[in-house]
C-alpha positions in Angstrom: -20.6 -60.8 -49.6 -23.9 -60.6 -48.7 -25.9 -57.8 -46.1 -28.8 -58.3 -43.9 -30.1 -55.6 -41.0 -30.6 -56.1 -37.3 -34.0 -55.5 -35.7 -32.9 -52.5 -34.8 -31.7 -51.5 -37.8 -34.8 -52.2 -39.8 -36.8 -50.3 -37.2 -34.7 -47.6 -37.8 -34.9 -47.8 -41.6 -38.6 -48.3 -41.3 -39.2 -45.5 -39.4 -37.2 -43.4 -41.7 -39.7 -44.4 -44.9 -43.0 -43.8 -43.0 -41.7 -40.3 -42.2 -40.5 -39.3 -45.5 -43.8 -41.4 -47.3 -46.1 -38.7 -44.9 -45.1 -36.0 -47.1 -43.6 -37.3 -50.1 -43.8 -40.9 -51.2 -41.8 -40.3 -54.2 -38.9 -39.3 -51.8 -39.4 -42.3 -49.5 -39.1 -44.5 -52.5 -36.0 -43.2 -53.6 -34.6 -43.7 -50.0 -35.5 -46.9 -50.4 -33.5 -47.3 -53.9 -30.6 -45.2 -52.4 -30.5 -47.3 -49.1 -30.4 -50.7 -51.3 -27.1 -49.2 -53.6 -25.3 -48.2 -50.7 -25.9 -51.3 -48.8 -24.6 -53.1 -52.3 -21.8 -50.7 -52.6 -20.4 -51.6 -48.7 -21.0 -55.4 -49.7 -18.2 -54.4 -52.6 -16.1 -52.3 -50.5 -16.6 -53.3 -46.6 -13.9 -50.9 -45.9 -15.2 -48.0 -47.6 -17.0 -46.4 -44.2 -15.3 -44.6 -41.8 -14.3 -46.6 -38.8 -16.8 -45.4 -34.9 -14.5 -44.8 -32.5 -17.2 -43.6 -29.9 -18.7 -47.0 -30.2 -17.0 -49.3 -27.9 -20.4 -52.4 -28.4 -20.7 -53.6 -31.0 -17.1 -53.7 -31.7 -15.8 -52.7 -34.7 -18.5 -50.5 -35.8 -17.9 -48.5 -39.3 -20.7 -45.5 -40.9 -20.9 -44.5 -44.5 -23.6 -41.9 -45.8 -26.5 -42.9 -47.9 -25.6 -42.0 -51.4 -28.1 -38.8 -52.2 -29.2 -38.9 -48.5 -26.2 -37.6 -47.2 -28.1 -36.6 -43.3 -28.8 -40.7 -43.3 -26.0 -43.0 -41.8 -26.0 -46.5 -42.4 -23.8 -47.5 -39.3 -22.3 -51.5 -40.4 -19.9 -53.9 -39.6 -18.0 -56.9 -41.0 -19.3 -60.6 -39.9 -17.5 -63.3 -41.6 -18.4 -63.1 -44.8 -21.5 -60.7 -44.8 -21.9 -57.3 -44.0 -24.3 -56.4 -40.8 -26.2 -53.5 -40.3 -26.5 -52.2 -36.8 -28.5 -49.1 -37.0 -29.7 -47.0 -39.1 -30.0 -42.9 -38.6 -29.8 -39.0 -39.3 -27.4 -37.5 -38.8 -29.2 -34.6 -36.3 -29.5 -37.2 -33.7 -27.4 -38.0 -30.7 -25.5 -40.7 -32.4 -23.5 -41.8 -29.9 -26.6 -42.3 -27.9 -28.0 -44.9 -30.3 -25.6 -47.6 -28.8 -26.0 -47.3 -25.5 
């Protein structure tokens, strides 16, 4: 199993780093690192994360924390045979919101 991320998600991702490189690149690095073993970990274990149920499209929407990042949600689900990731967020924003 392989994963890739949506436009979206990368935005979301991207976004993320630049914020976190602003006051601390060291930190944003290890998002980076973090982001990358949890993505690999959900490639092992698709069902690991915790199923959406306020996420009616996409269908089938699952979230599991960053490892070390626990505010940062990495909001997936299972194509075929990879893994896609949707979106990318903290957990302070209006998650539900995201998919709309």
């Amino acid at each position: 199993m392989a994963y890739y991320f949506t436009q979206q998600a990368e935005s979301d991702f991207l976004q993320a780093v630049s914020y976190l490189a602003d006051d601390n690149p060291q930190i944003a690095n290890k998002l980076i690192s973090q982001v990358e073993l949890t993505c690999e970990l959900i490639t092992e274990m698709p069902m690991i994360g915790k199923h959406v149920e306020y996420i009616v499209t996409p269908k089938n929407i699952r979230r599991f924390h960053v490892k070390q990042f626990h505010s940062y949600i990495l909001f997936y689900r299972i194509i075929e045979s990879d893994i896609e990731i949707v979106r990318f967020a903290h957990a302070s924003k209006d998650l539900p919101a995201l998919f709309i």
